[in-house]
The first five atom37 places (N, CA, C, CB, O) and aatype in JSON, in Angstrom:
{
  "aatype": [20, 20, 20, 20, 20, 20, 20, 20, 20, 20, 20, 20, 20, 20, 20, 20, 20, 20, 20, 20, 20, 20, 20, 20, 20, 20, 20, 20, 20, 20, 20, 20, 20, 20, 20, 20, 20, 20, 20, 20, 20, 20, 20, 20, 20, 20, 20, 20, 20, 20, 20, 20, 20, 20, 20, 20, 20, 20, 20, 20, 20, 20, 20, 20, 20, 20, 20, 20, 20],
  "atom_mask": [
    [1, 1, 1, 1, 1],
    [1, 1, 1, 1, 1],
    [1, 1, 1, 1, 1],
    [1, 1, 1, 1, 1],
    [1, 1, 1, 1, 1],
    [1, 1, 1, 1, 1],
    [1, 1, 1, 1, 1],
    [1, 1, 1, 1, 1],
    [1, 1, 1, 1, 1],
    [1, 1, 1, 1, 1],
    [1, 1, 1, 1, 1],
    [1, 1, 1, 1, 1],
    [1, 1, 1, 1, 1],
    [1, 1, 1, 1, 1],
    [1, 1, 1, 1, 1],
    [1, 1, 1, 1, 1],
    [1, 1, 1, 1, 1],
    [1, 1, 1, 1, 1],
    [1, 1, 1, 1, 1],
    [1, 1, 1, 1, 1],
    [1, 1, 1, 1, 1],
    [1, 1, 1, 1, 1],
    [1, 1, 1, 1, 1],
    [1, 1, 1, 1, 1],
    [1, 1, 1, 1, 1],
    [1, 1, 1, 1, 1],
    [1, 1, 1, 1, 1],
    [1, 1, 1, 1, 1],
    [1, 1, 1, 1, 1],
    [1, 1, 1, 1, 1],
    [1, 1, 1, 1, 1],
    [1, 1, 1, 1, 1],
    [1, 1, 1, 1, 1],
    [1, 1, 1, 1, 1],
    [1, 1, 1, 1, 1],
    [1, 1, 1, 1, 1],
    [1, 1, 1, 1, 1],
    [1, 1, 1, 1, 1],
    [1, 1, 1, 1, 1],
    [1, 1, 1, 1, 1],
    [1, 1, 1, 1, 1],
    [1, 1, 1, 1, 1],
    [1, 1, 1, 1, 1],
    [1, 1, 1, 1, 1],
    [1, 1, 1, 1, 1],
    [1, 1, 1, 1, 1],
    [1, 1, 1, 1, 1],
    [1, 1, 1, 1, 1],
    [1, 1, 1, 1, 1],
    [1, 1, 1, 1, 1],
    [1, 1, 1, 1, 1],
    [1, 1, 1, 1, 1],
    [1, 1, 1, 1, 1],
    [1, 1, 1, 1, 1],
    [1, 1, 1, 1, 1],
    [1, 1, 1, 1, 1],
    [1, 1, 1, 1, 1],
    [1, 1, 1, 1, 1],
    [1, 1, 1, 1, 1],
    [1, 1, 1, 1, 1],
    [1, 1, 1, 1, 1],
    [1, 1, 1, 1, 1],
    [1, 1, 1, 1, 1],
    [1, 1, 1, 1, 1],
    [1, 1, 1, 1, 1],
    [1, 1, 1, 1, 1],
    [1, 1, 1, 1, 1],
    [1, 1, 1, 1, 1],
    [1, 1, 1, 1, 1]
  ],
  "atom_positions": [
    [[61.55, -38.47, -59.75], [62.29, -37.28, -59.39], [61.57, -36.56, -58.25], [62.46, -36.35, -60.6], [60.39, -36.22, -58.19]],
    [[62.62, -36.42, -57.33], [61.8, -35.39, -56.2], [61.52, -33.83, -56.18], [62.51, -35.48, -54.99], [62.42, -33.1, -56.59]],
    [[60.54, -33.38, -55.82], [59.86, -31.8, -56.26], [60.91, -31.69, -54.94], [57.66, -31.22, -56.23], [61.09, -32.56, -54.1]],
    [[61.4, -30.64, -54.99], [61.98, -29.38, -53.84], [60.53, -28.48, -53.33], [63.32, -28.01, -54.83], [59.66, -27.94, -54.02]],
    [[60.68, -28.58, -51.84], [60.01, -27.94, -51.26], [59.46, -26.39, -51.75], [60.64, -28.04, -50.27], [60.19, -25.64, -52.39]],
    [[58.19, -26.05, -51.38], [58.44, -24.83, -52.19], [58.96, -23.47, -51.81], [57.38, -24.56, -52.68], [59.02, -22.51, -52.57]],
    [[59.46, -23.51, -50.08], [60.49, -22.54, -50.28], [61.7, -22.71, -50.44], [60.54, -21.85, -49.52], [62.38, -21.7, -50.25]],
    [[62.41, -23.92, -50.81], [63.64, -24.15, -51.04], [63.64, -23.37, -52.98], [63.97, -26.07, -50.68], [64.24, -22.45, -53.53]],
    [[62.69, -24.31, -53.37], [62.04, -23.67, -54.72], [62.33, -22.35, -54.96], [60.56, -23.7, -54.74], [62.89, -22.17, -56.04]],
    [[62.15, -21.42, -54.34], [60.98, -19.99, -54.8], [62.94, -19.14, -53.98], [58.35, -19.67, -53.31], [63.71, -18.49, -54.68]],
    [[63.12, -19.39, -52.82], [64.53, -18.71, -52.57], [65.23, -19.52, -51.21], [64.3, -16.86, -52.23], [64.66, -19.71, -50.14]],
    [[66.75, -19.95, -51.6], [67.01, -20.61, -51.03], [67.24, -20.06, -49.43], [67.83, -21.13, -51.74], [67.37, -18.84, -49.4]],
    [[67.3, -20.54, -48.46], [66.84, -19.71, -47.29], [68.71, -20.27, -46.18], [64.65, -20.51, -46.47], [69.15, -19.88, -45.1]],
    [[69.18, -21.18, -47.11], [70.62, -20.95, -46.07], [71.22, -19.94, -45.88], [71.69, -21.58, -46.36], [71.99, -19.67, -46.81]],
    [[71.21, -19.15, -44.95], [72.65, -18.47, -44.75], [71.98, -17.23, -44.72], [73.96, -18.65, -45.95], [72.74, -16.27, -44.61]],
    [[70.3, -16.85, -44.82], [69.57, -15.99, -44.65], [69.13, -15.69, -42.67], [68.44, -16.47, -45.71], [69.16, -16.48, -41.73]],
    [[68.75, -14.17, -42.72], [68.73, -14.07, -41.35], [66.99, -13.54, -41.16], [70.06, -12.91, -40.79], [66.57, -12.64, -41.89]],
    [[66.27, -14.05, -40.35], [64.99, -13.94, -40.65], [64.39, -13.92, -38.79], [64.47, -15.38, -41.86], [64.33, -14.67, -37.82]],
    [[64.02, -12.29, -39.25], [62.84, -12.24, -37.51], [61.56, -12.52, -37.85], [62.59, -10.52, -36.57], [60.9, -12.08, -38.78]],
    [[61.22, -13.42, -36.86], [60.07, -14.04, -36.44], [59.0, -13.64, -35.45], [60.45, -14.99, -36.08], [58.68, -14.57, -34.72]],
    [[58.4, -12.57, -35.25], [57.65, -12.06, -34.0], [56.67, -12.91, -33.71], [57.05, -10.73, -34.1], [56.29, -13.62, -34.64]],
    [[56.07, -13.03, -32.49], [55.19, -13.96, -31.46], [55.82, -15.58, -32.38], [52.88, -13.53, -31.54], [55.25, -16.16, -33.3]],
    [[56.91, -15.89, -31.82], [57.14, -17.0, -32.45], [57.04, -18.06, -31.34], [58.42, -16.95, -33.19], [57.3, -19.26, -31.44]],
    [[56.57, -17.31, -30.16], [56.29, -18.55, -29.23], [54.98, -19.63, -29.52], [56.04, -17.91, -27.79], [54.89, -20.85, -29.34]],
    [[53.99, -18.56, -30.05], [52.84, -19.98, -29.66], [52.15, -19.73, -31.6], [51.01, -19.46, -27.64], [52.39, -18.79, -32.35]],
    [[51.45, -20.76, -31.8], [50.59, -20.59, -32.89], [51.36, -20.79, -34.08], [49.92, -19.3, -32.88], [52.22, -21.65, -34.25]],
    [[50.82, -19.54, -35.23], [51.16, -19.38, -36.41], [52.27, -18.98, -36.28], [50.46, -18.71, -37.14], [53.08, -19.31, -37.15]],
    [[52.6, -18.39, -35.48], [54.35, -17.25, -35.33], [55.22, -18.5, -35.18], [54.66, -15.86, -33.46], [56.17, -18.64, -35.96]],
    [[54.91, -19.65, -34.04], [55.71, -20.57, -33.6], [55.97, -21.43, -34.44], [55.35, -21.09, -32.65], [57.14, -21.8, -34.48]],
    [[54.9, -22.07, -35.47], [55.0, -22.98, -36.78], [56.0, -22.56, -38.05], [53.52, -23.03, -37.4], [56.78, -23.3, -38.64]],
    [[55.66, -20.73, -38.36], [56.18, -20.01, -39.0], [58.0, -20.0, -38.95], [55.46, -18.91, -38.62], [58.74, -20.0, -39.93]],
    [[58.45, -20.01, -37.25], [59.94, -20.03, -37.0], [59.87, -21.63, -37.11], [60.6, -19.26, -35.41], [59.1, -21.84, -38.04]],
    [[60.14, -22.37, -36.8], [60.41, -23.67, -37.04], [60.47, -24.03, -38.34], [59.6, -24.41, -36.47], [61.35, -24.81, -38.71]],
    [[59.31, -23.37, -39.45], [59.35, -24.09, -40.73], [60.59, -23.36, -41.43], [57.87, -23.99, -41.62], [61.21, -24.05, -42.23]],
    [[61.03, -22.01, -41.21], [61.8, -21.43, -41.55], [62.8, -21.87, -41.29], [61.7, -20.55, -41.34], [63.59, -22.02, -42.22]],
    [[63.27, -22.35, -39.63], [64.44, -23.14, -39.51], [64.81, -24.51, -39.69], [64.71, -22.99, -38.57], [65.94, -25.01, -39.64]],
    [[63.8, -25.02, -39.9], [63.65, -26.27, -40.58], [64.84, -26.07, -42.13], [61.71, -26.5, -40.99], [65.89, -26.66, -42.37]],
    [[64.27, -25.23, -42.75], [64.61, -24.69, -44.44], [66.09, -24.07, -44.21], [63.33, -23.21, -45.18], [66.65, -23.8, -45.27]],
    [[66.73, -23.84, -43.23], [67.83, -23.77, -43.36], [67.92, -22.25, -42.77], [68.28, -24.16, -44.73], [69.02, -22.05, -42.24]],
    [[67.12, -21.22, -42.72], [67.31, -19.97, -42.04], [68.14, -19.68, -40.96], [66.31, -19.62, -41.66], [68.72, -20.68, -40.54]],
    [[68.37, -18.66, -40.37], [69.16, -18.51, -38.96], [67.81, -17.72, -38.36], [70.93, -17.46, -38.96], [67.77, -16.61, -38.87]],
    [[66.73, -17.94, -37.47], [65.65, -17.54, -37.33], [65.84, -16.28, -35.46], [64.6, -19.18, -37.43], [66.32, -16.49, -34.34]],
    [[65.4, -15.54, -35.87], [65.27, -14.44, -34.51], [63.8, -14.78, -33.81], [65.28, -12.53, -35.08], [62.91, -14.98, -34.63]],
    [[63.43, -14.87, -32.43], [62.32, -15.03, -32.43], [62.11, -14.15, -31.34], [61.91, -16.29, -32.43], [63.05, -14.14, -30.54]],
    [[60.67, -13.05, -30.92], [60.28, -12.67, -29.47], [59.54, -13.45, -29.41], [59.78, -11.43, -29.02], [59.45, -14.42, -30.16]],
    [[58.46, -13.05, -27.98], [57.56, -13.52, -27.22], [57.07, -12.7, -26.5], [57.88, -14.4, -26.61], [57.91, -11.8, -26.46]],
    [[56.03, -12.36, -25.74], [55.96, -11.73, -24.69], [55.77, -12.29, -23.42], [55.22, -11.0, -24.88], [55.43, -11.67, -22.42]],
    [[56.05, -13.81, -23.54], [55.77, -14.68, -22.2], [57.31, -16.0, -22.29], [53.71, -15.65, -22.38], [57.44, -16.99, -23.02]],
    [[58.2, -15.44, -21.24], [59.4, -15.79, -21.49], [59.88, -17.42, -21.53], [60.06, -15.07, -20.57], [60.95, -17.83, -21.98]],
    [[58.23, -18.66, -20.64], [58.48, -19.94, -20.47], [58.21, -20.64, -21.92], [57.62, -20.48, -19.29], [58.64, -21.73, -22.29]],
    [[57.33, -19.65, -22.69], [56.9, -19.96, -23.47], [57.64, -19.83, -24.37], [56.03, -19.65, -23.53], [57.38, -20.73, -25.17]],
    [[58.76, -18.96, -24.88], [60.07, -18.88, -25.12], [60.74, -19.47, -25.52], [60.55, -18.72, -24.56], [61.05, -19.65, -26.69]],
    [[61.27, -20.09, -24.18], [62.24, -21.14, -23.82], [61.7, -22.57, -24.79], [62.19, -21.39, -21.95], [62.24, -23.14, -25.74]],
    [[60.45, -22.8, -24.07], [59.75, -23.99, -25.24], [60.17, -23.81, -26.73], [57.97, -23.87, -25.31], [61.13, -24.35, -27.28]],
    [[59.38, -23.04, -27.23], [59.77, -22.97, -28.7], [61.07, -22.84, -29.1], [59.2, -21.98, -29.31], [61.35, -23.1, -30.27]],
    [[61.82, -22.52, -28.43], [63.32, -22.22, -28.57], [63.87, -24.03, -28.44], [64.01, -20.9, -27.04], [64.36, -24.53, -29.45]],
    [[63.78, -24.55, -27.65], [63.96, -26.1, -27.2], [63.44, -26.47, -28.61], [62.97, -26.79, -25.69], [64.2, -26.58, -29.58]],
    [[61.94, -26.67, -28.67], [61.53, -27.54, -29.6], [62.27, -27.23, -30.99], [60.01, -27.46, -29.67], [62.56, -28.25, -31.62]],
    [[62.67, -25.88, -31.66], [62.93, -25.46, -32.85], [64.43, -26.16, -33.05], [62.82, -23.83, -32.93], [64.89, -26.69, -34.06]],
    [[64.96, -26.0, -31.85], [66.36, -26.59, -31.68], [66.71, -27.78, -31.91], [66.76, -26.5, -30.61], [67.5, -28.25, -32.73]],
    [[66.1, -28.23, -31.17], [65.82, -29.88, -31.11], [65.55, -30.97, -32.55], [64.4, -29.99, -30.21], [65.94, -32.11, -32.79]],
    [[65.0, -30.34, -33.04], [64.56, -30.33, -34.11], [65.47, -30.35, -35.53], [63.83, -29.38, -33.95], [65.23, -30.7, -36.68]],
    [[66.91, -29.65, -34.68], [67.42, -29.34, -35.69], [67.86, -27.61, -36.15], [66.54, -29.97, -36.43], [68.84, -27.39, -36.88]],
    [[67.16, -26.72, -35.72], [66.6, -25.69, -36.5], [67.87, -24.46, -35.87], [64.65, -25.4, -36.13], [68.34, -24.65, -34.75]],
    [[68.15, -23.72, -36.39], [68.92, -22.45, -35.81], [67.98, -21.24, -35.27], [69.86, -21.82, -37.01], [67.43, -20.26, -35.79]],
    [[68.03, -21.64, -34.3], [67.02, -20.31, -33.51], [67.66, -19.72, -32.43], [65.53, -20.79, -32.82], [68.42, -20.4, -31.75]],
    [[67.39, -18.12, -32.08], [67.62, -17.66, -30.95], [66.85, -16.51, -30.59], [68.82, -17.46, -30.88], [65.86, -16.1, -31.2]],
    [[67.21, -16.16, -29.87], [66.37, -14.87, -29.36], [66.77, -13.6, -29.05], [65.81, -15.09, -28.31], [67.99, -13.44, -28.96]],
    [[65.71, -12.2, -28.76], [66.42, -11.36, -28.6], [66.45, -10.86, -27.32], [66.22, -10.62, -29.4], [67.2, -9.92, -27.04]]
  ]
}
């Protein structure tokens, strides 16, 4: 039997709306992706706009519902 992830586990995250600040680089950037990974609709800033665009691509790409403000 397969374990469910443990935030699918703990609260299911479809159809939830979730801001993400410095979600361009690092922990912020891992943080929006894993969230949109899980099914979230994820908000993200930045304060460096190429850097942005990247994480926005990669989260996407990926699959993930992301946008920005």
């Amino acid at each position: 039997m397969q374990q469910p992830s443990f935030h699918t586990a703990v609260t299911p995250l479809k159809a939830k709306r979730i801001v993400v600040t410095g979600g361009t680089t690092g922990i912020g950037r891992a943080i929006a992706g894993l969230l949109a990974s899980e099914g979230a609709r994820v908000f993200t800033f930045g304060r460096h706009r190429m850097e942005l665009d990247d994480a926005l691509h990669s989260i996407r790409s990926a699959g993930g519902d992301v946008c920005c403000g």
